[in-house]
N, C-alpha and C positions, 0 to 999 in steps of 0.2 A: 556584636556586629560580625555576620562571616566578611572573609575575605574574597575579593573579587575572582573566576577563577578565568585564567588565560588560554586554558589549554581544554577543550569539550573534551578529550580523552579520558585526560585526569579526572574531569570531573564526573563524565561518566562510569568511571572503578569508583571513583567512592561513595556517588548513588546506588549502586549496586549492593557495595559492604553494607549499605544502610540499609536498604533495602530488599529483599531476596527476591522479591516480584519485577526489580526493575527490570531486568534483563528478559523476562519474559516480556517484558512491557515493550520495549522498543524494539526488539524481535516483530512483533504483530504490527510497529507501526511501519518498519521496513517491506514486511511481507503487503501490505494496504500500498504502501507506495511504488510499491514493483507493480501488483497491478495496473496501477493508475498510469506507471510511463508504458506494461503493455499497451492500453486504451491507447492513449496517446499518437504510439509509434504505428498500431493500426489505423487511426484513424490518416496521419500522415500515408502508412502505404497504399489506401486504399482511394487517396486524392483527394479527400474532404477538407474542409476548411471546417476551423470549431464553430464556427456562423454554422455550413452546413451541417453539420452532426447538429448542431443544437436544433433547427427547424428538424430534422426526423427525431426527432427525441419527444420536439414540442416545448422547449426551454429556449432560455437567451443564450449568446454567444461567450456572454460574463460568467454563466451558469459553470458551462461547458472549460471554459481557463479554471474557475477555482478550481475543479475538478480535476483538472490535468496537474497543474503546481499544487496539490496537497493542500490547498487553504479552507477545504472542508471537508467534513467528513460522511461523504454519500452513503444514502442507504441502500440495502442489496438492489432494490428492484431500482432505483437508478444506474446501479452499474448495468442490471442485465438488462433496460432500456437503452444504456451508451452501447452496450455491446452489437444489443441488435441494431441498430441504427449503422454499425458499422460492419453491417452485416456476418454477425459474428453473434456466438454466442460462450458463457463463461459455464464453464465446468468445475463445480465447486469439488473438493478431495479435503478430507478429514484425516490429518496426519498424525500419530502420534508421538508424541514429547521421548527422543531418544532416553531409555530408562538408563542409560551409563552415565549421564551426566547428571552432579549433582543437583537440587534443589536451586534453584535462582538462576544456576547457568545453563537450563534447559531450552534447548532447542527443537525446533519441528525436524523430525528424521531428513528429511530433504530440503535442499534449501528452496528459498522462495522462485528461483528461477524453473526450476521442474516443478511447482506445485502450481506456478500461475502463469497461463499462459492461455492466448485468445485463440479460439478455432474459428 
């Protein structure tokens, strides 16, 4: 039986030791959730309510919240349908994995704040 663990730090290093993909893994999941609070914070700067993004989208208002809180995982052309609806569009960038770090602790050269970001 494992033991409970208290502390998501801890247990995030020893998913890692076990793992050499995790850390790539939740890297992508943080880079997917930055964009997602970009969306977000434009569609707040630009005076929409998630009701009105979702009718320029053509989805529900429910659609447009999972979206925002991370509780699905949209596909590209809904994001660049969220985008343009908030008059915006997404500039994809293909970064590569800085080669100084080892195997599992690899990261995208740049962090997710310079790589994603709404025009």
């Amino acid at each position: 039986m494992e033991k409970p663990v208290d502390d998501l730090s801890a247990a995030a290093a020893e998913w890692s030791r076990e793992n050499s993909d995790y850390s790539s893994i939740v890297e992508g999941f943080r880079a997917n959730q930055a964009l997602l609070d970009v969306l977000a914070e434009r569609r707040a700067a630009v005076g929409l309510s998630q009701r009105q993004a979702a009718e320029r989208m053509g989805t529900s208002q429910s659609a447009v919240n999972r979206i925002e809180v991370g509780e699905t995982d949209p596909r590209l052309s809904t994001i660049q349908r969220y985008a343009a609806a908030l008059g915006s569009t997404i500039r994809w960038e293909l970064v590569p994995i800085a080669a100084n770090q080892p195997a599992g602790e690899q990261t995208a050269a740049a962090p997710p704040e310079r790589i994603v970001r709404a025009s």
